[in-house]
C-alpha positions, 0 to 999 in steps of 0.5 A: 226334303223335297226335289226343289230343294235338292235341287237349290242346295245343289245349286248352291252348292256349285256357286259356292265352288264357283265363287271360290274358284273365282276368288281365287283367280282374282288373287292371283291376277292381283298378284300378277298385277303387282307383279307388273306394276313392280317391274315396271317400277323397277325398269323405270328406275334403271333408266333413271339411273342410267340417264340420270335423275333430271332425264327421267322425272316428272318434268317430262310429262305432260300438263294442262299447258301441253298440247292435247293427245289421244290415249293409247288405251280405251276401256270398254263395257259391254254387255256379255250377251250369253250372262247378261253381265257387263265385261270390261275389253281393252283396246290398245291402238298402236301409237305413231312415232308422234305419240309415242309415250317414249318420245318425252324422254329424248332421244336415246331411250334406254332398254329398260325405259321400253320394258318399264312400257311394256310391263305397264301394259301387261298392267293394263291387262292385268286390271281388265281380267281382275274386272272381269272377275270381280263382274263375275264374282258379283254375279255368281254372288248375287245368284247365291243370294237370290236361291238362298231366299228362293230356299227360305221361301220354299222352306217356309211353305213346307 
């Protein structure tokens, strides 16, 4: 065999992990995902129970009617200078007393309400890592594919 193609199938053969190791990650942050999303789900029904059903719904959220507010969360793209790839940042601004999300259930906020909140933003960062891992799956694939043809052309002058 030839010293290119040790060297693609070694190159190969560290993508494979790589894609692997990747993969395995991105389970696990899923996983933690719905785990989050889970609690949060579950503090929102605690409040619900605890304020009761009409105090905790739909009708306190906003619609097209509702006067217009800035998100709290901002996703962004950009570009990784070292790989060339697009990641995904998260900005999350604190929110004043105006804009806090809470505000739209009443005055008395129970705990569980303020945990469902901060379980839904472990989400948010949550999706951001799980993103940032798929980019860099498609990456470590996209390269795999590339080597594999520069090993068939190699091959095939051979």
């Amino acid at each position: 065999m030839s010293p290119d193609l040790d060297r693609i199938n070694s190159i190969l053969d560290k993508l494979t992990l790589d894609s692997l190791t990747l993969m395995e990650k991105h389970i696990q942050s899923k996983l933690e995902l719905e785990k989050c999303m889970s609690e949060g789900e579950s503090n929102l029904a605690k409040a619900r129970y605890i304020k009761g059903q009409n105090a905790v719904s739909q009708l306190q959220l906003p619609t097209e009617d509702s006067k217009e507010f800035n998100a709290l969360a901002t996703v962004h793209r950009d570009k990784n200078s070292k790989l060339q790839e697009e990641v995904f940042d998260l900005e999350i601004r604190k929110a004043t007393n105006e804009e806090n999300p809470l505000k739209w259930f009443g005055i008395l906020i129970p705990q569980s309400m303020h945990k469902a909140q901060d379980d839904y933003k472990r989400s948010l960062h949550r999706v951001k890592e799980s993103a940032n891992i798929q980019v860099q799956l498609h990456q470590t694939l996209s390269t795999m594919k590339q080597m594999k043809l520069l090993k068939k052309q190699i091959m095939c002058k051979e």
